[in-house]
N, CA, C and O of each residue as an XYZ file, in Angstrom:
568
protein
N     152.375    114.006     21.377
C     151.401    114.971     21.837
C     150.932    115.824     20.664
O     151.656    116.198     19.742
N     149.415    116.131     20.834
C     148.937    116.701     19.631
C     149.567    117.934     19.787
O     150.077    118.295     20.848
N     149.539    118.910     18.260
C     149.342    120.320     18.639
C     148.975    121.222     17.645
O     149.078    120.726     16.523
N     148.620    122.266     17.661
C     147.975    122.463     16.814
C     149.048    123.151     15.289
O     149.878    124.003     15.607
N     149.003    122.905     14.336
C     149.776    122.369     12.814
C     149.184    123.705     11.852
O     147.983    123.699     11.582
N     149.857    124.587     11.459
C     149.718    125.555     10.520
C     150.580    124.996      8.835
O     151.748    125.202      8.503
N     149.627    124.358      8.158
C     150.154    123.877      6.728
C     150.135    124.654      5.992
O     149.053    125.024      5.535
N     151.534    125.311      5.509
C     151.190    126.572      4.251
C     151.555    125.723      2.443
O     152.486    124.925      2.334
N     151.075    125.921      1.795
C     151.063    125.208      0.142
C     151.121    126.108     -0.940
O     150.148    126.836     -1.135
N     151.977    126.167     -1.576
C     151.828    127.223     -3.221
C     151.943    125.991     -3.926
O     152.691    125.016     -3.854
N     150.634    126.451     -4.877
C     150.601    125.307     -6.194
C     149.844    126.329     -7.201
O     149.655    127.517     -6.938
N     149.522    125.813     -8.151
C     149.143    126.274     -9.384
C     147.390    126.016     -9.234
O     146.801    125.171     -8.560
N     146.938    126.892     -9.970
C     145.327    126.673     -9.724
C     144.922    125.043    -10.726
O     145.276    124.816    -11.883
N     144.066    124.089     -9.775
C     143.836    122.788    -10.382
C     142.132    122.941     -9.875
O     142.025    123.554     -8.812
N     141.331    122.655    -10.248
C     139.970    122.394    -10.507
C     140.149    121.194     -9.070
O     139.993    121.586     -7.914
N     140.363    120.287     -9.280
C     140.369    119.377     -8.326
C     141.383    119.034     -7.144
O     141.473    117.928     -6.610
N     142.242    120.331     -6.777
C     143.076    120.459     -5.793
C     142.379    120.652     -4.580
O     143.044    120.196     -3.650
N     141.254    121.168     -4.195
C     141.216    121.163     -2.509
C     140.510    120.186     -2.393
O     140.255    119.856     -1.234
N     139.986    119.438     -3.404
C     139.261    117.974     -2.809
C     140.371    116.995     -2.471
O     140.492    116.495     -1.353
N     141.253    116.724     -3.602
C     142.560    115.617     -3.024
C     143.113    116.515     -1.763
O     142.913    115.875     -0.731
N     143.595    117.485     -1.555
C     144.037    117.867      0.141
C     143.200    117.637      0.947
O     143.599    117.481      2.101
N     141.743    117.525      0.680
C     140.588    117.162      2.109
C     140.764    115.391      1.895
O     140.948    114.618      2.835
N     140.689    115.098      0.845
C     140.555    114.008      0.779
C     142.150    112.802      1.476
O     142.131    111.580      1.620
N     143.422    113.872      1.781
C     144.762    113.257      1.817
C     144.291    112.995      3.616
O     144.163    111.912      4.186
N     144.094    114.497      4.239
C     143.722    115.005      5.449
C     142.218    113.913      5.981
O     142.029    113.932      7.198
N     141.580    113.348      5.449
C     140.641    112.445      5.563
C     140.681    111.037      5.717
O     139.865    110.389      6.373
N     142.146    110.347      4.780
C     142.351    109.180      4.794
C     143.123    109.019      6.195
O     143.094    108.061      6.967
N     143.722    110.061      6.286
C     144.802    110.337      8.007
C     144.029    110.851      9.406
O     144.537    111.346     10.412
N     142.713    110.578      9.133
C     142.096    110.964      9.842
C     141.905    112.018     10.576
O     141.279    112.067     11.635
N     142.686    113.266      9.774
C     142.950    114.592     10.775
C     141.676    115.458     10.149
O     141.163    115.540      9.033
N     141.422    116.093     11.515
C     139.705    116.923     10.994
C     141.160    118.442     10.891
O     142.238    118.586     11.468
N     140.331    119.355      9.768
C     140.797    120.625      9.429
C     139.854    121.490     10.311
O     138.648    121.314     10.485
N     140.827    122.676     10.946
C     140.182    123.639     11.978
C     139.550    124.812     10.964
O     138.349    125.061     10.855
N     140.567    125.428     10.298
C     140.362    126.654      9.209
C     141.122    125.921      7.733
O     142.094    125.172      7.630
N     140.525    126.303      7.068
C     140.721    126.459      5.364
C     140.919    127.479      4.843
O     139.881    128.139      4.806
N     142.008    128.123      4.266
C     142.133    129.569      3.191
C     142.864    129.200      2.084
O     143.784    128.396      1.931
N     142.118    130.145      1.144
C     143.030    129.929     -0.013
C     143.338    131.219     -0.768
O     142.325    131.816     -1.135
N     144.364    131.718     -1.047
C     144.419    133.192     -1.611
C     145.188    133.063     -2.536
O     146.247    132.466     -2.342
N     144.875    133.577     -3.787
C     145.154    134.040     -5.647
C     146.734    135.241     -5.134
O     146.837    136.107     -4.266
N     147.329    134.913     -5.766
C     148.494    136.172     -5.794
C     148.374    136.515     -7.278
O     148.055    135.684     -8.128
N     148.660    137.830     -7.539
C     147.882    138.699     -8.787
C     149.123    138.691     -9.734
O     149.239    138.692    -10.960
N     149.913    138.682     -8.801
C     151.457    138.823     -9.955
C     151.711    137.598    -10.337
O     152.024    137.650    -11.527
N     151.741    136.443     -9.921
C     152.088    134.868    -10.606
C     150.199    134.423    -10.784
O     149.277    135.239    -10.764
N     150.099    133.150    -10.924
C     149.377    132.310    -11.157
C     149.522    131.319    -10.043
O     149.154    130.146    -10.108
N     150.083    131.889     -9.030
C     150.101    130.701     -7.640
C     148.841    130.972     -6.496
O     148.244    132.005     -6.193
N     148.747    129.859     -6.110
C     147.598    130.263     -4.809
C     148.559    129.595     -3.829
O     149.540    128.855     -3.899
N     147.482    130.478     -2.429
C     148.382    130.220     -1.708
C     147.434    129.403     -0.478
O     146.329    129.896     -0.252
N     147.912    127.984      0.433
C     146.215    127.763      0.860
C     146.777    127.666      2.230
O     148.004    127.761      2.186
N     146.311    127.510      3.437
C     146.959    127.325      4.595
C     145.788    126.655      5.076
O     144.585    126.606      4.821
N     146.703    126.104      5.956
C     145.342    124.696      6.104
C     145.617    124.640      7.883
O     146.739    124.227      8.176
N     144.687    125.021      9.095
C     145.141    124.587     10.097
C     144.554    123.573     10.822
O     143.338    123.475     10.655
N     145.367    122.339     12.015
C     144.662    121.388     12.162
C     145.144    120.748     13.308
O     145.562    121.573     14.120
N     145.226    119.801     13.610
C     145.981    119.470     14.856
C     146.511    117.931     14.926
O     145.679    117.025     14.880
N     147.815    117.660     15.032
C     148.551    116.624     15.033
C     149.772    116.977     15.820
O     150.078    118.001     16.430
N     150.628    115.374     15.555
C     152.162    115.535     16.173
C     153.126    115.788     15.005
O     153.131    115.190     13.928
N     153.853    116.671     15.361
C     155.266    116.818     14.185
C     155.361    115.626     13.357
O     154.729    115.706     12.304
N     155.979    114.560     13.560
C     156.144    113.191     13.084
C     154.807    113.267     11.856
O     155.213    113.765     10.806
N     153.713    112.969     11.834
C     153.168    113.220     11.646
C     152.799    113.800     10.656
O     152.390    113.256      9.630
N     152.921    115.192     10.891
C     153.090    116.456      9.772
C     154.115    116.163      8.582
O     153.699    116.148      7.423
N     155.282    115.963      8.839
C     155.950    115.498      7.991
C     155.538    114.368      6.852
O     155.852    114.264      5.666
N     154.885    113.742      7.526
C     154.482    112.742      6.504
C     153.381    113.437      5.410
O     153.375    113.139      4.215
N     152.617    114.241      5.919
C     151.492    115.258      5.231
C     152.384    115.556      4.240
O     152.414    115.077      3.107
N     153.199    116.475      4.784
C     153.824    117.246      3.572
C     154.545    116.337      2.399
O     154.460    116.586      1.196
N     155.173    115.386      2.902
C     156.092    114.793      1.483
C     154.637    114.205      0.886
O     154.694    114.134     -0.341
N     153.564    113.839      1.342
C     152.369    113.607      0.409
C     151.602    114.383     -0.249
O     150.756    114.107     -1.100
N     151.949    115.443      0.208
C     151.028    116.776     -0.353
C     152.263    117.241     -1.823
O     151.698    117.458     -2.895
N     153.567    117.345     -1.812
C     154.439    117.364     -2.400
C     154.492    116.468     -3.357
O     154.557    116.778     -4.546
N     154.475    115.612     -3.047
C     154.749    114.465     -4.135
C     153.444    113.623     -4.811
O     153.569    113.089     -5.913
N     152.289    113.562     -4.111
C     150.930    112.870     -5.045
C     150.153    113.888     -5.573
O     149.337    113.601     -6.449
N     150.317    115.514     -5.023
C     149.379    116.841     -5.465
C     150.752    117.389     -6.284
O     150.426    117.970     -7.319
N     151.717    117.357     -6.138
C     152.523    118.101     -6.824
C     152.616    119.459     -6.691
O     152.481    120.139     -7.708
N     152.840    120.043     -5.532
C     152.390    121.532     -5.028
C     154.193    121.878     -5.070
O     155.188    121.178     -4.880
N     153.983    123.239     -5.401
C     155.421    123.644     -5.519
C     156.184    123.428     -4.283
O     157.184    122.755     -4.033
N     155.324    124.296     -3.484
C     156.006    123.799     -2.176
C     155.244    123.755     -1.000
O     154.051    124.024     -1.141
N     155.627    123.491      0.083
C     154.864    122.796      1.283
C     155.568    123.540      2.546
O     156.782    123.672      2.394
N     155.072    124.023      3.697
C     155.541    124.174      5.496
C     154.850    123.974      5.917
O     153.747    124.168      5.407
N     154.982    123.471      7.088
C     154.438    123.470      8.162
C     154.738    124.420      9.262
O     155.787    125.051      9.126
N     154.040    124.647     10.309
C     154.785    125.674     11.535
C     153.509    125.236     12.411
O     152.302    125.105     12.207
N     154.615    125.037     13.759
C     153.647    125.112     15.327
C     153.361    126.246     15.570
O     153.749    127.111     14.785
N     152.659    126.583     16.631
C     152.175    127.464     17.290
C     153.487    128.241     17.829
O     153.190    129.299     18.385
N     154.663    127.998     17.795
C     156.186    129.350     18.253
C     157.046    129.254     17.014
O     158.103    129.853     16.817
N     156.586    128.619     16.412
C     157.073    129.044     14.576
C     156.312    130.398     14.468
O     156.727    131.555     14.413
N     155.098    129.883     14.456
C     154.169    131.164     13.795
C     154.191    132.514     14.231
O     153.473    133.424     13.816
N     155.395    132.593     15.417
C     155.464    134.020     15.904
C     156.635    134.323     15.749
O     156.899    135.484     16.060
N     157.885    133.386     15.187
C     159.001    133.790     14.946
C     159.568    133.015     13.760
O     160.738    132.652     13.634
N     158.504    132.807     12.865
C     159.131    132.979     11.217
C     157.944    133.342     10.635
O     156.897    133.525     11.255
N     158.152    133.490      9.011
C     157.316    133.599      7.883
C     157.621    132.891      6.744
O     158.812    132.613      6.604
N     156.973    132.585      6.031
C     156.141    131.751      5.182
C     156.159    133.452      4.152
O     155.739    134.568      4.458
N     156.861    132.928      2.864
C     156.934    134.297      1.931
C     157.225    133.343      0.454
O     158.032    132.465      0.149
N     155.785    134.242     -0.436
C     156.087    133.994     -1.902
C     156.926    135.283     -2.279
O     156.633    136.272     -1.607
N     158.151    135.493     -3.454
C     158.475    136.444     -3.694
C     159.311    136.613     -5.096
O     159.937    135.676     -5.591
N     159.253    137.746     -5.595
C     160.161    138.120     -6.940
C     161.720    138.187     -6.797
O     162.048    139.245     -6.260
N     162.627    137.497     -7.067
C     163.729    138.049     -7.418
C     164.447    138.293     -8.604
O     164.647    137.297     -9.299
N     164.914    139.440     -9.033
C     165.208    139.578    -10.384
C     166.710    138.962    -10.623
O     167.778    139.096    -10.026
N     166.274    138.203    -11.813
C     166.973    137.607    -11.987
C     169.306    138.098    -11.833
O     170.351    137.494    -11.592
N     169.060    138.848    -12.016
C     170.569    139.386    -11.004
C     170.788    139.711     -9.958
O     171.907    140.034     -9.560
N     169.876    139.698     -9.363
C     170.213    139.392     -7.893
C     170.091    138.156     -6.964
O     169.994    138.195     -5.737
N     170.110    137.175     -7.664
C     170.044    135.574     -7.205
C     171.519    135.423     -6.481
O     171.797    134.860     -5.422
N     172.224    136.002     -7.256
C     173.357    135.793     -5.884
C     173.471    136.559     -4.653
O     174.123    136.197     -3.673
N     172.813    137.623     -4.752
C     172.644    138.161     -3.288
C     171.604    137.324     -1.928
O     171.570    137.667     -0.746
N     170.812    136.128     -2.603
C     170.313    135.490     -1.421
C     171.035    134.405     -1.316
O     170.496    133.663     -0.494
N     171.977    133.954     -1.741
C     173.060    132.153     -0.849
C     172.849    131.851      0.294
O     172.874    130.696      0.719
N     172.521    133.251      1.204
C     172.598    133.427      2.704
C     171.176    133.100      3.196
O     171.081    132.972      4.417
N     170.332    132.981      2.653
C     169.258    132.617      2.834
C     168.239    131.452      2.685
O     168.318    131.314      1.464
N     167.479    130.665      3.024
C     167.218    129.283      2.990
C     166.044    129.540      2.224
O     164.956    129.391      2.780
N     166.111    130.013      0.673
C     164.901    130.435     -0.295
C     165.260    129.168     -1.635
O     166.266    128.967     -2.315
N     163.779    128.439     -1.576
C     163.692    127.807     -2.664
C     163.241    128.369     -4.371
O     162.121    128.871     -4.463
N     163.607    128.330     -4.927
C     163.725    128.830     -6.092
C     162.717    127.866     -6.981
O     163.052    126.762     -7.411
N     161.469    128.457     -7.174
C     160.273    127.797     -7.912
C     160.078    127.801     -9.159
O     159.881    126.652     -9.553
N     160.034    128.686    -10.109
C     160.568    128.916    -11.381
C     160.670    129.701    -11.813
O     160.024    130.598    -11.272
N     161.618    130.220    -13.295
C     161.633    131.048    -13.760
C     160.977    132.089    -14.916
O     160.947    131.749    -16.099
N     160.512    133.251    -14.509
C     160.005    134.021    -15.498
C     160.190    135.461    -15.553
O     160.282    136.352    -14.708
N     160.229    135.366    -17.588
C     161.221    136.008    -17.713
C     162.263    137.122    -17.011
O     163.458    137.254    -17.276
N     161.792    137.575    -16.433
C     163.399    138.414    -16.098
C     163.408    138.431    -14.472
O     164.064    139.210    -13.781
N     162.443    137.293    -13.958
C     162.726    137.095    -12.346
C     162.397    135.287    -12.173
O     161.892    134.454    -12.926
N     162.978    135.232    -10.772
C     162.430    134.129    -10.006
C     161.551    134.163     -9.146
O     161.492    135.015     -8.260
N     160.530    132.962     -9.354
C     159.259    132.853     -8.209
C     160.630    131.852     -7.095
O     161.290    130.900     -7.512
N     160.689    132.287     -6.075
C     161.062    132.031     -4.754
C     160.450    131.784     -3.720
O     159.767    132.804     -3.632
N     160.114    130.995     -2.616
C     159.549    130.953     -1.531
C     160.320    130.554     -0.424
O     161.415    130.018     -0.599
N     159.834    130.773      0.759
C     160.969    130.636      1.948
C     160.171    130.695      3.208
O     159.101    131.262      3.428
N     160.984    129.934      4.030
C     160.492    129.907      5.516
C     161.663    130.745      6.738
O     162.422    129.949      7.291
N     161.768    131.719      7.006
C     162.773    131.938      7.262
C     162.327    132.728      8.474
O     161.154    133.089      8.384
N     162.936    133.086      9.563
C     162.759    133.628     10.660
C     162.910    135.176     10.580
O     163.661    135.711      9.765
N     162.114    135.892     11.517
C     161.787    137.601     11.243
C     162.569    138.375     11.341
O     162.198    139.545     11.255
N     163.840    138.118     11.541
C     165.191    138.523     11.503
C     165.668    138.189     10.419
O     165.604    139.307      9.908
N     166.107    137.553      9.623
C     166.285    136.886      8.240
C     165.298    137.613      7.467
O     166.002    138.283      6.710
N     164.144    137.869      7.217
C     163.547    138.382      6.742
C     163.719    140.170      6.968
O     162.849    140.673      6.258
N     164.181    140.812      7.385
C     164.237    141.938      7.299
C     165.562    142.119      7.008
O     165.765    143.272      6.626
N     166.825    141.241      7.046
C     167.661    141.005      6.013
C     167.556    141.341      4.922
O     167.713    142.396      4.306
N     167.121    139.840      4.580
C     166.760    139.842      3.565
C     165.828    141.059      2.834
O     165.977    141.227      1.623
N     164.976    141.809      3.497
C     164.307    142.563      2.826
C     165.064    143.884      2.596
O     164.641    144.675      1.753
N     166.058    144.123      3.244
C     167.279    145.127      3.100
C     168.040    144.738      1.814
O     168.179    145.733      1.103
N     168.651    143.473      1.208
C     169.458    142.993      0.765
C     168.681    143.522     -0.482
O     168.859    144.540     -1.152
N     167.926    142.695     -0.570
C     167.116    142.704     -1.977
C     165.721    144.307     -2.255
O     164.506    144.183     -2.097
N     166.168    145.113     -2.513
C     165.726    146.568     -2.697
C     164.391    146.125     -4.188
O     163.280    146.653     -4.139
N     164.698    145.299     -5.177
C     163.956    145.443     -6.067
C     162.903    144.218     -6.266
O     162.099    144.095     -7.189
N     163.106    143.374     -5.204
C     162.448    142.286     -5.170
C     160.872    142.399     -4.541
O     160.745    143.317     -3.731
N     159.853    141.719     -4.762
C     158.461    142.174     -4.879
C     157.676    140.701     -4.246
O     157.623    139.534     -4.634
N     157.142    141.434     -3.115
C     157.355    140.421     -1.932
C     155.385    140.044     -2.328
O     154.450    140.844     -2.323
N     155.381    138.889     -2.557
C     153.807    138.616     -2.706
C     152.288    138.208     -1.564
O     151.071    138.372     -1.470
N     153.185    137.736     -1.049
C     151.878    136.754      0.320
C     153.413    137.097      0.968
O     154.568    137.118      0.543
N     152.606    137.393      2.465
C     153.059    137.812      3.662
C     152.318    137.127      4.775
O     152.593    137.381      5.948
């Protein structure tokens, strides 16, 4: 059963990145509902969310292609009761406080100098955790 598919993507700015994502979304025959793409001021990442409508199964396959032939740092997806009980977060952690998130399901994107670019999908409870835990960390796209 279809439904409707919220694709979130951080990658690096490429000249020819939203044509290969229309063009991935085109060969799979899925039409795109909304397109955004937003610059974060503190890294060099954009951030694009793509919404559309398919089955889970499906989606999955998007993403390990969007991951692996675009090379995007990272990739989620979320249904329509994801999107009201998690978030999708780019963020700073300085580099000594990497052991204060273990507890948390945050991928670690790369390092510069004296922090980590991090991103995470984590539920709105976890996230205000987390936003307790980490006092100096500098939360980018929300």
């Amino acid at each position: 059963m279809k439904e409707k598919i919220t694709l979130t993507l951080f990658c690096e700015k490429e000249a020819t990145l939203i044509s290969k994502i229309v063009l991935i979304f085109t060969r799979k025959k899925l039409q795109i509902d909304h397109f955004w793409v937003d610059i974060c001021e503190h890294t060099s990442l954009y951030k694009i969310r793509i919404d559309y409508w398919d089955d889970e199964t499906n989606s999955k396959t998007i993403v390990a292609i969007l991951e692996r032939i675009i090379e995007v740092f990272c990739c989620y997806t979320q249904n329509e009761k994801e999107l009201e009980t998690h978030q999708i977060l780019l963020f700073k952690i300085p580099t000594i406080d990497r052991e204060q998130t273990t507890y948390y399901p945050i991928s670690f994107l790369f390092h510069e100098k004296e922090h980590w670019i991090c991103s995470s999908k984590i539920t709105n409870e976890q996230y205000y955790k987390l936003q307790n835990t980490l006092k100096k960390s500098t939360l980018q796209f929300n």
